[in-house]
BAVEXKE-177546 format. One record per atom (N, C-alpha, C, O): residue number from 1; x, y, z. Coordinates in nm, 3 decimals. Atoms other than C-alpha are relative to their C-alpha. Example, Ala and Ser with C-alpha at 12.3 -4.5 7.8 and 13.67 -1.06 7.14 Angstrom:
BAVEXKE-177546
- n x y z
- 1 0.089 -0.119 0.000
- 1 1.230 -0.450 0.780
- 1 0.090 0.120 0.000
- 1 0.194 0.118 0.066
- 2 -0.082 -0.119 -0.006
- 2 1.367 -0.106 0.714
- 2 -0.077 0.109 0.073
- 2 -0.026 0.220 0.090
//
This chain:
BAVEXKE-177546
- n x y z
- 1 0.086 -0.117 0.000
- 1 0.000 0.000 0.000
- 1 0.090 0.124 0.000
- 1 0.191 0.132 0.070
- 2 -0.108 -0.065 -0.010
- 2 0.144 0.309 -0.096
- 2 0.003 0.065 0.088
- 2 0.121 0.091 0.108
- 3 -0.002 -0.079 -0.105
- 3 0.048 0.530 0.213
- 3 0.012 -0.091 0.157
- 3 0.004 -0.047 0.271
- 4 -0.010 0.063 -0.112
- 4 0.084 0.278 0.448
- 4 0.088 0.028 0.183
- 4 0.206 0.063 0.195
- 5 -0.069 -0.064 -0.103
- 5 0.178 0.353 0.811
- 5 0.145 -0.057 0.041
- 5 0.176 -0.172 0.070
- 6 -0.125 0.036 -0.031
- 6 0.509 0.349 0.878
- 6 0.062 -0.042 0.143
- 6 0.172 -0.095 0.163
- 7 -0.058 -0.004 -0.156
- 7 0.533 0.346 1.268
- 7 -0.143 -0.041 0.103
- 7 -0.258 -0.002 0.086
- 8 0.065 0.037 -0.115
- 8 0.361 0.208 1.560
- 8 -0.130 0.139 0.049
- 8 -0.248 0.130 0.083
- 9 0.102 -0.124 -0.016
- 9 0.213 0.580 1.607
- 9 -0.102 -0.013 -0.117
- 9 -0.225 -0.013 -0.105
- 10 0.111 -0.064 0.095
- 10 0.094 0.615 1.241
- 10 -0.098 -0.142 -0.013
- 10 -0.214 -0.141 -0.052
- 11 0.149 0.080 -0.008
- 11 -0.076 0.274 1.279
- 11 -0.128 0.015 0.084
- 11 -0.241 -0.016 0.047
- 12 0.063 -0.036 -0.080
- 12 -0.225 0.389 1.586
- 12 -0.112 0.136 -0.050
- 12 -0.219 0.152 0.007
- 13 0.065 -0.067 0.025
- 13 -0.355 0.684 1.394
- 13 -0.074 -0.048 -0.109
- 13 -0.184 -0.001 -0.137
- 14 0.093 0.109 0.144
- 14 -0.491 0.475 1.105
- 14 -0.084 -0.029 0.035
- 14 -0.193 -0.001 -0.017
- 15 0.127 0.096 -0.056
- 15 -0.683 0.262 1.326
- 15 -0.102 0.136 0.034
- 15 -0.216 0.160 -0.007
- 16 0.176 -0.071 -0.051
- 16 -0.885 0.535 1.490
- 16 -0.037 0.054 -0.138
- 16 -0.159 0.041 -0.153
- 17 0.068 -0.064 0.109
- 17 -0.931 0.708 1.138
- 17 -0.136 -0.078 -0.061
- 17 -0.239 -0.029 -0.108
- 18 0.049 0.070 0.116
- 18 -1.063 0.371 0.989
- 18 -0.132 -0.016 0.125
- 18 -0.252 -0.023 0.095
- 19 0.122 0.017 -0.101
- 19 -1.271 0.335 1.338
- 19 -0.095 0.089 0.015
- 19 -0.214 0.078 0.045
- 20 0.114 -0.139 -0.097
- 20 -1.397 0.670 1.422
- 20 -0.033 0.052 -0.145
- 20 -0.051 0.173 -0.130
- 21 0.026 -0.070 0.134
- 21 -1.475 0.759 1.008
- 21 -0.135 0.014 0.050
- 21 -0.183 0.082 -0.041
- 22 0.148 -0.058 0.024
- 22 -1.853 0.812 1.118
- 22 0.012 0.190 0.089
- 22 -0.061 0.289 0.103
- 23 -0.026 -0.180 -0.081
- 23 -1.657 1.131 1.329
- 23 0.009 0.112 -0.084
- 23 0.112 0.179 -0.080
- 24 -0.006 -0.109 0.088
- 24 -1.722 1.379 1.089
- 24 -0.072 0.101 -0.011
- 24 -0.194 0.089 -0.024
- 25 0.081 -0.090 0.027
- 25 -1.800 1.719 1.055
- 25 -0.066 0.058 -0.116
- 25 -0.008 0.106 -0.214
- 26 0.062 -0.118 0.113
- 26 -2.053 1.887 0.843
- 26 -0.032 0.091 -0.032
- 26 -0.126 0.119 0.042
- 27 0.014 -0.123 0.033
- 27 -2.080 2.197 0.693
- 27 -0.185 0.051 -0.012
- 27 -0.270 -0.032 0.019
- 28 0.140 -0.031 0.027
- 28 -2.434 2.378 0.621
- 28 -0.029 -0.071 -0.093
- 28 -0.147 -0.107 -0.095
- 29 0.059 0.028 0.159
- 29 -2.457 2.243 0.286
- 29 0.011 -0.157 -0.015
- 29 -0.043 -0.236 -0.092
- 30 0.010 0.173 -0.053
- 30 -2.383 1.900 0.406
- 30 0.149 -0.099 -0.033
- 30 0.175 -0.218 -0.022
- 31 -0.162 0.029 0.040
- 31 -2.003 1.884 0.293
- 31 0.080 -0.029 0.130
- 31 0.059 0.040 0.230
- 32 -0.097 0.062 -0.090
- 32 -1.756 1.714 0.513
- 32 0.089 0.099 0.035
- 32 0.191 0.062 -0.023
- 33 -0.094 -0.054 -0.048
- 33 -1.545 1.972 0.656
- 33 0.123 0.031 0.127
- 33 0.194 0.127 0.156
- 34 -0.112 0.073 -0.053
- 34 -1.327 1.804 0.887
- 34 -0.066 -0.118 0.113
- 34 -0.182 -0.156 0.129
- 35 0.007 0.108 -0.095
- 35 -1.285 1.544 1.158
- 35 -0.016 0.067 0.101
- 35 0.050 0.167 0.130
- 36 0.009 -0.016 -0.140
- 36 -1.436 1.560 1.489
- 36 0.121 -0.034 0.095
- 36 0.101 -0.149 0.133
- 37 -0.150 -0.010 -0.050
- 37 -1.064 1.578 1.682
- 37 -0.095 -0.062 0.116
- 37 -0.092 -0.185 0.117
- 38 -0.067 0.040 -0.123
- 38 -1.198 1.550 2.045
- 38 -0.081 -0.139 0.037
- 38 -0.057 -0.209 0.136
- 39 0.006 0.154 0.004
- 39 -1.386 1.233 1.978
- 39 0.061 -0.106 -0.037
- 39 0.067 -0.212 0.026
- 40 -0.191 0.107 0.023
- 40 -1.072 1.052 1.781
- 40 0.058 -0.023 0.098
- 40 0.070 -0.139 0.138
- 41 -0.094 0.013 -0.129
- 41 -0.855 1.152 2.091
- 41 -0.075 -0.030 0.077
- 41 -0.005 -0.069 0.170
- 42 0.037 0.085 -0.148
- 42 -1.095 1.025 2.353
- 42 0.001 -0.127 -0.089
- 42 0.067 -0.207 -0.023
- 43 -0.012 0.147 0.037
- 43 -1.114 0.701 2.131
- 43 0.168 -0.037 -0.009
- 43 0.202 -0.149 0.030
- 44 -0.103 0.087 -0.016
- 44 -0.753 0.658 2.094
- 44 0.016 -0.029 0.146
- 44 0.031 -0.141 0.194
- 45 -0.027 0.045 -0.168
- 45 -0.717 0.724 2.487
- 45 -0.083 -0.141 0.023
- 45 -0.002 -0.230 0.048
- 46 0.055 0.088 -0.013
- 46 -0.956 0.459 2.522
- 46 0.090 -0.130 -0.050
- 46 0.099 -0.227 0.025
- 47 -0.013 0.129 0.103
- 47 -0.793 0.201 2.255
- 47 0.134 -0.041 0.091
- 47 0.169 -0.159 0.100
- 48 -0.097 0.049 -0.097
- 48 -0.482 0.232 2.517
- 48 0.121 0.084 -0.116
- 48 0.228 0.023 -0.132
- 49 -0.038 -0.044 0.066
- 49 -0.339 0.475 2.269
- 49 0.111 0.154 0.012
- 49 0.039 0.253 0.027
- 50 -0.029 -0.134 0.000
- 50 -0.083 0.792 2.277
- 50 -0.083 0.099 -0.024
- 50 -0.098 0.131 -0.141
- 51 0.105 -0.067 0.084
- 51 -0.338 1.023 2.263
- 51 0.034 0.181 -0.025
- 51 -0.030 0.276 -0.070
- 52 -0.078 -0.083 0.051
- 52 -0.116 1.269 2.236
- 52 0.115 0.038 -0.119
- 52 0.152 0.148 -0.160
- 53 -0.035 -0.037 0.099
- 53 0.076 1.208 1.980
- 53 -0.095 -0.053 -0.121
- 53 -0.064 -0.030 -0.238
- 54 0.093 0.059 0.105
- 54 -0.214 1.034 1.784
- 54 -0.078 0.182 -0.023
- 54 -0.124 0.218 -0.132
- 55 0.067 -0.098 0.051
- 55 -0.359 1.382 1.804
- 55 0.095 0.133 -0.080
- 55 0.046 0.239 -0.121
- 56 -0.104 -0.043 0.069
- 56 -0.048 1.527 1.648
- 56 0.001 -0.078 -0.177
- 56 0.021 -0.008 -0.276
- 57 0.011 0.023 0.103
- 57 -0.079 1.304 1.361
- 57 -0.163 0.018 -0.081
- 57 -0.179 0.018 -0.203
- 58 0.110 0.002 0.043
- 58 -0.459 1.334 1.337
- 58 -0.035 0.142 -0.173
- 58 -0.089 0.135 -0.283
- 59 0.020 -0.142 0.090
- 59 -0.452 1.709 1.148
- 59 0.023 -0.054 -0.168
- 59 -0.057 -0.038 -0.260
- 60 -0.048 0.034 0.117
- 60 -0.249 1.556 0.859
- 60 -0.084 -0.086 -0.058
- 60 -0.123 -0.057 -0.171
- 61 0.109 0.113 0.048
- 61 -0.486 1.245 0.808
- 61 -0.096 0.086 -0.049
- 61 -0.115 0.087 -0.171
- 62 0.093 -0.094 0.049
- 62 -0.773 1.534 0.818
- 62 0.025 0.088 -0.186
- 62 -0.042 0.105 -0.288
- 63 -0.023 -0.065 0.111
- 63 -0.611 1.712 0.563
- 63 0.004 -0.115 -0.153
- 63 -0.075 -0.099 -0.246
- 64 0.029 0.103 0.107
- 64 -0.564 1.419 0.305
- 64 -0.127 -0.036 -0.021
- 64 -0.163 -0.024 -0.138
- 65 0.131 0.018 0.040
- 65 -0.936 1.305 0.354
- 65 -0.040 0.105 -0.074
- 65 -0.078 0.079 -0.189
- 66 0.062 -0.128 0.002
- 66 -1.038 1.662 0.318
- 66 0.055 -0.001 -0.152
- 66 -0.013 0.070 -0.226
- 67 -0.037 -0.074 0.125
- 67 -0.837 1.669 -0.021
- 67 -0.035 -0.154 -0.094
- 67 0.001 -0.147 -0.212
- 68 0.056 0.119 0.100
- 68 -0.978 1.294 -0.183
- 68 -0.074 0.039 -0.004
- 68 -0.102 0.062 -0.121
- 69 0.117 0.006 0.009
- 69 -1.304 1.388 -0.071
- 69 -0.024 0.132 -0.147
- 69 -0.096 0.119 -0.246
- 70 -0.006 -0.086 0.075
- 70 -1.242 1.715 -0.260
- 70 0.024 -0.042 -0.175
- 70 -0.027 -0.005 -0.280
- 71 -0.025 0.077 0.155
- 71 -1.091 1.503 -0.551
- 71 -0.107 -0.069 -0.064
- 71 -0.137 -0.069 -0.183
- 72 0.135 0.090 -0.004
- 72 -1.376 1.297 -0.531
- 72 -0.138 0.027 -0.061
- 72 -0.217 -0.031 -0.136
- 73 0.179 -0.100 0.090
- 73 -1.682 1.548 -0.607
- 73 0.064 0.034 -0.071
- 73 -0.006 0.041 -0.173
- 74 0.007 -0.067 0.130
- 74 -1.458 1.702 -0.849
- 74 -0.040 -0.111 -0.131
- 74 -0.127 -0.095 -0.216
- 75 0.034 0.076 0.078
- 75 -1.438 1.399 -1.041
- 75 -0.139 -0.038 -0.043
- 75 -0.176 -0.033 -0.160
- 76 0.117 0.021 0.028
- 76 -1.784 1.297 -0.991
- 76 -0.126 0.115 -0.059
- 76 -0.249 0.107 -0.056
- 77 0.103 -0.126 -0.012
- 77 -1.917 1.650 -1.094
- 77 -0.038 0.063 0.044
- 77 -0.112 0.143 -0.013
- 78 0.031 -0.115 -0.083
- 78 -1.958 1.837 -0.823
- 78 -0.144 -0.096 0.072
- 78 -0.223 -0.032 0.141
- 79 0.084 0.022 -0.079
- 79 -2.204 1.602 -0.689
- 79 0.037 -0.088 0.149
- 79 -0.052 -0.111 0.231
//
């Protein structure tokens, strides 16, 4: 995989991404405009997780979703 996590942290931040994906914020118009942060970090604390540095890597993950999803409607048309 080409983005695959490289470190014990970035797996740790993977997992909650792939766990907590219903944590998402929406905009008025119903667009995804980022990740709910302080529900990730209470789930990594929970998972037995750095939840400090998982919330250091979280921003960056945000930002990549934030820019497929973006890739995503463009491709599909804006819908």
């Amino acid at each position: 995989m080409e983005n695959e996590p490289q470190s014990e942290d970035g797996f740790a931040a993977w997992d909650i991404i792939c766990a907590g994906h219903t944590q998402l914020r929406a905009g008025g118009m119903g667009g995804v405009v980022g990740l709910d942060m302080p529900a990730l970090i209470e789930m990594a604390r929970l998972r037995g997780y750095d939840a400090e540095i998982v919330s250091r890597l979280l921003p960056d993950a945000e930002q990549g979703l934030l820019a497929a999803i973006a890739e995503r409607m463009e491709s599909d048309g804006g819908e």
